[in-house]
N, C-alpha and C positions, 0 to 999 in steps of 0.2 A: 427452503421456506419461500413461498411466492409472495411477488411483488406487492400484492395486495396486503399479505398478513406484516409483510418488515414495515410499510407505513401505518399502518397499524396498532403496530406496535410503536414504533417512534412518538404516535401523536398518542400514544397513552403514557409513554414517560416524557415528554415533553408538559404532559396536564400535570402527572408526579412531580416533578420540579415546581409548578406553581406555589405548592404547597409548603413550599420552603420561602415566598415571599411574604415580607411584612405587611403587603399590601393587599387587600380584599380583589377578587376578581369575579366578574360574573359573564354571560354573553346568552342573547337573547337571540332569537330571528327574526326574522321579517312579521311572525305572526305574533312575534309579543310572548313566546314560549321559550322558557330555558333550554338552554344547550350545554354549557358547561360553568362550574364552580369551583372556589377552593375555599377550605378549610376557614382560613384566613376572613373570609367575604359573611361567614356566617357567625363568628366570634365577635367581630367588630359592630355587625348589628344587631344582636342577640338575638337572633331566627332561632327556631327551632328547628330539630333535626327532620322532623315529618314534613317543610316545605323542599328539603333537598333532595328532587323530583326530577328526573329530565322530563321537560314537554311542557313542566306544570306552568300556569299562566304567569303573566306579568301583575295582573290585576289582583292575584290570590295576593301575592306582594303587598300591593297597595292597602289592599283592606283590613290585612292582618295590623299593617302600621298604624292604618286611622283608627283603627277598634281600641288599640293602647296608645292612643294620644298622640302619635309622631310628627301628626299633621296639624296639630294646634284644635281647637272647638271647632265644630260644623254637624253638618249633615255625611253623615258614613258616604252615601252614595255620591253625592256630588262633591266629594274632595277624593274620591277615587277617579270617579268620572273626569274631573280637571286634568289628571296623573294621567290618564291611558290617551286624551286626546294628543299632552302635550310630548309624550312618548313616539308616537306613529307620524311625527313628524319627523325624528330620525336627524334629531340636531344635534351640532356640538353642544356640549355644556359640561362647565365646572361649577360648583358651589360648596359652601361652607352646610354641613347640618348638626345643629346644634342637639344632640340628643337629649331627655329630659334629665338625662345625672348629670348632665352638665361639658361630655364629654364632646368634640368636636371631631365629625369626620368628612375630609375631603372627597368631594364625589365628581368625579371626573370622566365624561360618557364622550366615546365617539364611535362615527356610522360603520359599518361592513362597506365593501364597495356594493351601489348600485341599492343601497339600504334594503340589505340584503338583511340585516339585522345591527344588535351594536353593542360594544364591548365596554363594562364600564368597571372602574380601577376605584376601589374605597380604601383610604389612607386616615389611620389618626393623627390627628394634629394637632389635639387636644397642646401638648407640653410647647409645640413651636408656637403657638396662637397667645399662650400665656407668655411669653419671653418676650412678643412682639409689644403685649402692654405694658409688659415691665419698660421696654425700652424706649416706650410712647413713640414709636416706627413700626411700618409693616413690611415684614421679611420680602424681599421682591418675591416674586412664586418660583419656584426651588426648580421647577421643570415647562419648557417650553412646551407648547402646542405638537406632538409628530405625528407629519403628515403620513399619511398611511399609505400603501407602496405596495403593490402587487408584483411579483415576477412569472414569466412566464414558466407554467409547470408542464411539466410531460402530462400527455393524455394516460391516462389510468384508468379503471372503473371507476364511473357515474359515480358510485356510490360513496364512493371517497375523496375524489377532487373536491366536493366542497369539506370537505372537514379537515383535508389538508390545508385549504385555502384560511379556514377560519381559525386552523392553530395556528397559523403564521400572524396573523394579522393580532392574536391576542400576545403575542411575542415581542410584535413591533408596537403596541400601545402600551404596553408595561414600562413604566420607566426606570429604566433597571439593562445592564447588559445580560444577554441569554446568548448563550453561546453554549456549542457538543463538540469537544477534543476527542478522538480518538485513541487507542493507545501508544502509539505513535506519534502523537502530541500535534495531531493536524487538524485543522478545523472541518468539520462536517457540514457545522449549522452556525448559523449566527444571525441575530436582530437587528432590525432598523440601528438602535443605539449604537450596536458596536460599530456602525460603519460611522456614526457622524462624530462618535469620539474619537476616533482613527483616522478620520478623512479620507476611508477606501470604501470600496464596494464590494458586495459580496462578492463579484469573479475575481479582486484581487485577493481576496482571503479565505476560502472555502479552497482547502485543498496544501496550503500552504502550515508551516510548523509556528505554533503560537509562539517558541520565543524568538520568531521573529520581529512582532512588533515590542517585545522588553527592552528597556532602556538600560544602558549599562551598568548605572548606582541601582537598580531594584534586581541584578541579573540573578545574583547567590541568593538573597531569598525566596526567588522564584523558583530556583533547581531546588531547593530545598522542600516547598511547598507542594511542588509536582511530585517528587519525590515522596511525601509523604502521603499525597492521594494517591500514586500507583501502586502504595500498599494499604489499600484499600482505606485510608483514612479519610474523613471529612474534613477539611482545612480553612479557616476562616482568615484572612490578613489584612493588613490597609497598607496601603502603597500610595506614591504619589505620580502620577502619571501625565505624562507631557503630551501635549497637543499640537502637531504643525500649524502654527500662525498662531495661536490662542493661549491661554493662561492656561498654566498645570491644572490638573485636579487632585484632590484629596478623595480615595475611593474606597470602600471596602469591599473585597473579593472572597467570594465561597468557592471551592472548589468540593463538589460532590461526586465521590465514584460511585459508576455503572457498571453491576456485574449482570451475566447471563444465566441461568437456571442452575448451570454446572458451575458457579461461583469465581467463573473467569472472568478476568477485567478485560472489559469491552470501551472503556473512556470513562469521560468525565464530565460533568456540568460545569458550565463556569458563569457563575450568579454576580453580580460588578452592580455596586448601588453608589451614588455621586452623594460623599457628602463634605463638598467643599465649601458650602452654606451653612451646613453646621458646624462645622470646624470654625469659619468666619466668625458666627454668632459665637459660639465660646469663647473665642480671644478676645471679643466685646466687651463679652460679659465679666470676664477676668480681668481685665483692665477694669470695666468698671467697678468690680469688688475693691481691686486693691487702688482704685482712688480716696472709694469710700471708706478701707481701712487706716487710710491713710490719714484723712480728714481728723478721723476721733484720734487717730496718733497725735495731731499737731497739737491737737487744746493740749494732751497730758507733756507735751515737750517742752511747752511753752513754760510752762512752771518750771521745770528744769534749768532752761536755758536762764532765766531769770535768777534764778539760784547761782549757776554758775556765775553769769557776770556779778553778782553781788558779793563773789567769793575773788573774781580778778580786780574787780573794780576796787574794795577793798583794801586789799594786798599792796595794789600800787601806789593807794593813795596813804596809805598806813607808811611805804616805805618815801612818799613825797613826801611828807608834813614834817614825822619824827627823828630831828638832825639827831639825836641821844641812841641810835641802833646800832647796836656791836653786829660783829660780824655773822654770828650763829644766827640771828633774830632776821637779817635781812634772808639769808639761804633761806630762813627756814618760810618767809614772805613769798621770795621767788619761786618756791616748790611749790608749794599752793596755788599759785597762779598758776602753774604751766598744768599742774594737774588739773585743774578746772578748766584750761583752756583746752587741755587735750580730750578731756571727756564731749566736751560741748563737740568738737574734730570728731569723733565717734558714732555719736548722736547723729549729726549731717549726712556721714557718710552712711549712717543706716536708713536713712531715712529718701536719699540719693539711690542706693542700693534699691531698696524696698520697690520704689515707684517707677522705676525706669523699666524698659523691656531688656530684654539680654537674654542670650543663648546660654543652655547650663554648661555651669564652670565648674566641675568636679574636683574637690580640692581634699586633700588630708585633712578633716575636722576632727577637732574634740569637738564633741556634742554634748557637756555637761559643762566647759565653759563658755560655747554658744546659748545655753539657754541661761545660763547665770547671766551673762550680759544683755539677752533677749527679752528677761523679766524684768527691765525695768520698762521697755514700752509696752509689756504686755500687761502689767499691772495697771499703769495710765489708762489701757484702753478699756479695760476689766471693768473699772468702777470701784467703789467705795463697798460694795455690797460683796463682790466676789476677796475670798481669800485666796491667795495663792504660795502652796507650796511648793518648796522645790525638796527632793528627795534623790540626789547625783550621786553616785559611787562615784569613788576618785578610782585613779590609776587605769581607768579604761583604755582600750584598746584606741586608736583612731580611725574612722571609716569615710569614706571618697564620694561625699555629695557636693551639690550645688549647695553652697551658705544660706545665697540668696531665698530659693526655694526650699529650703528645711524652713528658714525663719515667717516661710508664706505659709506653708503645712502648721506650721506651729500655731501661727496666727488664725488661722480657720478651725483649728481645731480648737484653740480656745474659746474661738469667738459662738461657736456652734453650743459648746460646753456653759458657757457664762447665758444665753438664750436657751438652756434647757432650766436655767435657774431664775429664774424671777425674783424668787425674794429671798436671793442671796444664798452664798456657800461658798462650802469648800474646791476648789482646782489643785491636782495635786500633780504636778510632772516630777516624772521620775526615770531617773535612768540605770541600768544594771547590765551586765554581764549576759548573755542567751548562748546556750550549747542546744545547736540542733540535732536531734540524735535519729538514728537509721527509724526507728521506733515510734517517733512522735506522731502524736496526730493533729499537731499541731503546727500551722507556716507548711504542708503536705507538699506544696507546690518548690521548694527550695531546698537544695542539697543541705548535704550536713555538714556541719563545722562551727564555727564560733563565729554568734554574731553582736550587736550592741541593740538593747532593747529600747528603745524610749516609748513612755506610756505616757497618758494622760488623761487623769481618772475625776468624774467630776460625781455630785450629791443631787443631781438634776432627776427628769423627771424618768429619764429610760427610756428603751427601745419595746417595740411589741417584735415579734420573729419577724413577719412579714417586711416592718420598716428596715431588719438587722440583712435581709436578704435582699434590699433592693436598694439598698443606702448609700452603695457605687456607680449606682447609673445616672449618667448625666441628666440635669434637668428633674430629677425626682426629687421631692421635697414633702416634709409634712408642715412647715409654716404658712401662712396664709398669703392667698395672691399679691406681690407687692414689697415680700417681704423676706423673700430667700430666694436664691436662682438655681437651685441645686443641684451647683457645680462644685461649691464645697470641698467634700469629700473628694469627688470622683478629680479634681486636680490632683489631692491628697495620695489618691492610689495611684493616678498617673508617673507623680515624679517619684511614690517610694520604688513603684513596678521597675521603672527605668534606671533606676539607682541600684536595682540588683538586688532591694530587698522583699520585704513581704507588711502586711497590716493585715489586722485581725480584729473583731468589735465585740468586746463583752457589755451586756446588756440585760435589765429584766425591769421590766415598766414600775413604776414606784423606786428602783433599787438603781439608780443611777446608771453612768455608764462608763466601760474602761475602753478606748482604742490604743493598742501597741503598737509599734510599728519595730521592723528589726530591720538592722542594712548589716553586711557583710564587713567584719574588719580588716583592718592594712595593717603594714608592718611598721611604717613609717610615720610618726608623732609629725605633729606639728612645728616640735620643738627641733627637731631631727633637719627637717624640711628649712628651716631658718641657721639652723650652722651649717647647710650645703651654699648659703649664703656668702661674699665674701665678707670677713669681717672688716670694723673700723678701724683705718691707721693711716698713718699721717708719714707715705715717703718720701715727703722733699724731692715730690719730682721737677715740680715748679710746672707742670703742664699748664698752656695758656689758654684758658677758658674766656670766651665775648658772653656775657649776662646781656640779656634784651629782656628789659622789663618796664613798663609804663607807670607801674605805681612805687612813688621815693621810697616807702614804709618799708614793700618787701626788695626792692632793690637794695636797700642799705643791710637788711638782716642778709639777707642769703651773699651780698658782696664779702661781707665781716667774716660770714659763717667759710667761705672758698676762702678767703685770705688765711684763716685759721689752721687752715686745713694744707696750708700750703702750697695751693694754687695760684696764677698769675692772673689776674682778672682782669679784664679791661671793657667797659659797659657801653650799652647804647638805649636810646629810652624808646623804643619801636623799631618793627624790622625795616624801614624804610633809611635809616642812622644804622644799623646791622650789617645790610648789606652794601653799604658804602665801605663799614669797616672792614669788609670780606675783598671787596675789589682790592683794598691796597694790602692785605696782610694774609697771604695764603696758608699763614703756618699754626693757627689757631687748633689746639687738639680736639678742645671739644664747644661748640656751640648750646649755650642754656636759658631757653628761650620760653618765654610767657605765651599764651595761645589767642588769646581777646586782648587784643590793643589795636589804638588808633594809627592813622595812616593806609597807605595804598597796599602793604606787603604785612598778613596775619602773621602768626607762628606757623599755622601748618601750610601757607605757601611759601616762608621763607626753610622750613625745613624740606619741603619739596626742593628748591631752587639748589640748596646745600648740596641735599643725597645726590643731585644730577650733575652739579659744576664740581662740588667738593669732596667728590667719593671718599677721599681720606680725612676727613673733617666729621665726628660725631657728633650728635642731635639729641638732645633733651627736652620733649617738653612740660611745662609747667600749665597745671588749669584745675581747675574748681569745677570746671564743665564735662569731665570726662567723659559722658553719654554721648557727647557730639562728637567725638575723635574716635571711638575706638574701634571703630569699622577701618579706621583708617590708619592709624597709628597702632602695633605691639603693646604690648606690655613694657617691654625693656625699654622703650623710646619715651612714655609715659612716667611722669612724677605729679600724683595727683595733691594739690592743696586744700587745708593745710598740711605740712607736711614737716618734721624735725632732721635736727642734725645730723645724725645719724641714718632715716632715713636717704637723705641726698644723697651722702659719703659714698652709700650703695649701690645704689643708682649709677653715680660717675665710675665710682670704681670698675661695674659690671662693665659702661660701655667702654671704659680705657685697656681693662683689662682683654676683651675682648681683641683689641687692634693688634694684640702680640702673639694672642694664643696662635 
């Protein structure tokens, strides 16, 4: 094959790969006449097929757009005329165009060298432009200005130096990585982009093996993905990718195989689009949902909470006034109050839970006594108008999610259910048994075997197919500007995806709607998990415990409760009095320490100070604050308040236990 026909060819699969971007692409010359198109360029402005013409004018463009309105009222020729003047001047330029359905697309033009012609990039942005109102901010602009860069090319026929010249240069204004692997995994080709996100240059990477630049946490899914395109498959992934000197990126990557006529693999594409701006705006926007879920939580808690102290308040003043109370009357006083004080304890921590950010903590759930205990804030937030039922099978199976993020799924899907009802209905969750069998057509994507189903079926208005097909993509929504972010869902399918299981959405407009969701079961109960526990008991070891605590109330409970238990206590009222007591008395087993008090030395610098001088000295601490320590502190070092007898027992035992094993 000569020289001529292989560029030739490369700059016609090089224009084929265009066609795979989300973004509209056109390129004009110096005369104002088309040169090349993709797909993409004529969908986004709903052109007709008879304008996609090589040669054909600029101006056919123009006129077509003023004759259907695009350019607002005027005169046809002189709002064409304005168009072709400001054209031939061969400027940069971005702007917003607002089309007449409303939709919004990015238009983003720059020169050929020597305005030779100029290449211009059309993007919808319709969905980021709405997110930026919601958020009353405007998204910085997602992509820098790139300067456009010519390298010197071998002399070739006339005829083709410039059309080599001009696929390059529409390669390096696309903003998007464009890059050609070989099958030998070595780079051929690659774009402006991929040199400025790598920090090299094309002579350091043209010729060299792409997983040279993989980072070692993305290495296995990248063997994997390569692997899967050298047999012949199209492979889509997102990865997070490190930058010498600069913040990571969050990307997603195409890989597309190139075969030859005889159906051999010759490489691959590799398509790399930055979306660490949308990533950002999502975590926004999910923060901002779940403040806002949070908000309507607290009015329906707040009645609770007042219930409850009306139920301790009660109890103790019933057992202060009435010197006449045998002994059955006063237990049965103090039971009531501890259970009300420990529900209100539940309440806080869901609500702590709920609002904080946190990495998922996959734990052994029962999922039908998480939503029994879920439905009381989910009724509060519901309203008077929605009914909510529950529908549990007992004896289920247990399955290995984040608590946190089921009870956020849970909440969106109600919240999404109870705004499909306006004037009231039925909410019905239900949970059941699912055997996935070799057969099904149903969860397609998910091995067989036994899973736990939870549904959540409402009387609302329904889906149309269209909505049921696109009701996972982020930023989609059918509610009105202002009034949905829709992220919704597509959180929803994120954490069940990630959990291992599957969601499915039955639907028909008028006939309400059901979403299921199914996650894979364990072996392991909840209940299981708490007798691997060590149990409560009391062996008179007499181990000598320093309590550092700043407020008398729980100094004196948890003093009484370690004395009980058979511990030697000895107190101090902040770590500044702690560690005075540590300089004279080396033999302390375990230090049990408050986190927020006054003085020069907190809990977590005096347990720092501990683990360093008193290696053989254990650390406990005590806090209401959890969210602030636990980047910093275990689990096992941690005893969150309020907190019970039994509780603590645990706690010390693990870390005393610990010092022997």
């Amino acid at each position: 094959m000569s020289t001529e026909a292989i560029l030739g060819n490369h700059s016609a699969l090089t224009l084929d790969v265009l066609n795979y971007l989300d973004q509209g692409i056109s390129v004009f010359d110096e005369n104002l006449r088309l040169l090349a198109w993709n797909r993409r360029m004529f969908e986004l402005l709903e052109l007709p097929e008879a304008l996609a013409q090589h040669g054909l004018p600029l101006e056919v463009f123009f006129r077509f757009n003023a004759e259907r309105g695009e350019y607002g009222e005027g005169n046809i020729d002189e709002l064409v005329a304005e168009r072709i003047v400001l054209a031939k001047t061969f400027a940069s330029h971005v702007f917003d165009r607002v089309r007449p359905d409303g939709s919004v697309i990015e238009v983003r033009g720059n020169p050929l060298p020597n305005n030779s012609g100029f290449v211009t990039t059309y993007t919808d942005v319709t969905h980021q432009r709405m997110v930026e109102l919601e958020l009353e901010r405007r998204v910085e602009q997602r992509t820098e200005e790139y300067r456009l860069e010519s390298e010197a090319h071998r002399k070739t026929a006339e005829a083709l130096r410039k059309s080599e010249l001009w696929i390059r240069q529409i390669a390096d204004a696309v903003p998007a990585l464009i890059a050609y692997v070989d099958k030998n995994n070595h780079y051929q080709f690659i774009n402006q982009m991929h040199q400025e996100w790598f920090g090299l240059n094309r002579s350091q990477l043209i010729g060299t093996s792409i997983f040279d630049l993989v980072e070692t946490r993305n290495l296995e899914q990248f063997h994997k993905d390569i692997d899967a395109v050298q047999q012949g498959q199209e492979v889509q992934t997102e990865y997070v990718l490190g930058r010498k000197g600069r913040s990571p990126l969050d990307v997603s990557i195409s890989f597309i195989p190139h075969f030859d006529e005889q159906e051999q693999m010759l490489g691959y594409f590799f398509l790399g689009q930055d979306l660490t701006e949308y990533k950002q705006t999502q975590r926004e926007l999910i923060e901002s949902q779940k403040m806002q879920a949070l908000g309507r939580l607290t009015g329906g808690m707040a009645h609770d909470f007042n219930n409850l102290l009306t139920v301790i308040l009660g109890n103790l003043n019933f057992l202060e006034e009435d010197e006449e109370l045998d002994l059955e009357e006063m237990r049965e006083a103090v039971q009531c109050s501890l259970q009300a004080a420990q529900r209100g304890s539940e309440l806080i921590q869901r609500m702590l839970t709920f609002s904080r950010r946190q990495a998922l903590k996959p734990t052994a759930t029962d999922v039908g006594e998480l939503v029994d205990d879920f439905s009381v804030l989910l009724q509060r937030t519901l309203g008077e108008t929605i009914h909510l039922q529950k529908q549990l099978a007992e004896n289920l199976a247990p399955v290995l999610v984040d608590k946190n993020q089921l009870e956020t799924s849970l909440l969106n899907l109600a919240l999404n259910a109870r705004d499909s009802m306006p004037r009231g209905g039925r909410l019905i969750i239900r949970t059941e048994r699912y055997q996935k069998l070799a057969n099904s057509n149903a969860f397609n994507d998910l091995p067989i075997g036994e899973y736990l189903m939870l549904s959540v079926r409402d009387e609302g208005e329904g889906m149309s197919r269209e909505t049921i097909s696109r009701a996972f993509e982020p930023f989609y929504t059918t509610k009105p500007a202002g009034l949905g972010t829709g992220l919704g869902l597509s959180m929803v399918y994120g954490f069940v995806k990630q959990s291992g299981g599957g969601i499915e959405i039955h639907s028909k407009l008028g006939e309400g709607t059901t979403i299921r969701l199914i996650f894979p079961v364990v072996d392991e109960t909840p209940i299981q998990q708490q007798n691997r526990l060590l149990r409560l008991k009391q062996d008179g070891r007499q181990a000598q415990v320093l309590l550092v605590e700043d407020d008398v109330g729980v100094r004196q409970f948890v003093q009484r409760t370690l004395q009980k238990m058979g511990y030697a206590v000895d107190l101090a009222e902040n770590g500044d009095f702690a560690w005075e007591k540590l300089l004279h008395n080396r033999h302390y087993a375990l230090v049990l320490t408050d986190i927020i008090m006054p003085g020069s030395i907190s809990g977590l610098e005096l347990y720092s100070r501990i683990r360093h001088d008193y290696p053989e000295t254990k650390v406990l601490c005590m806090t209401g604050y959890s969210e602030q320590v636990e980047s910093t502190l275990s689990e096992q070092h941690l005893l969150r308040k309020p907190f019970m007898r039994n509780q603590l027992a645990h706690k010390l035992q693990a870390l005393l236990k610990a010092e022997h094993a």
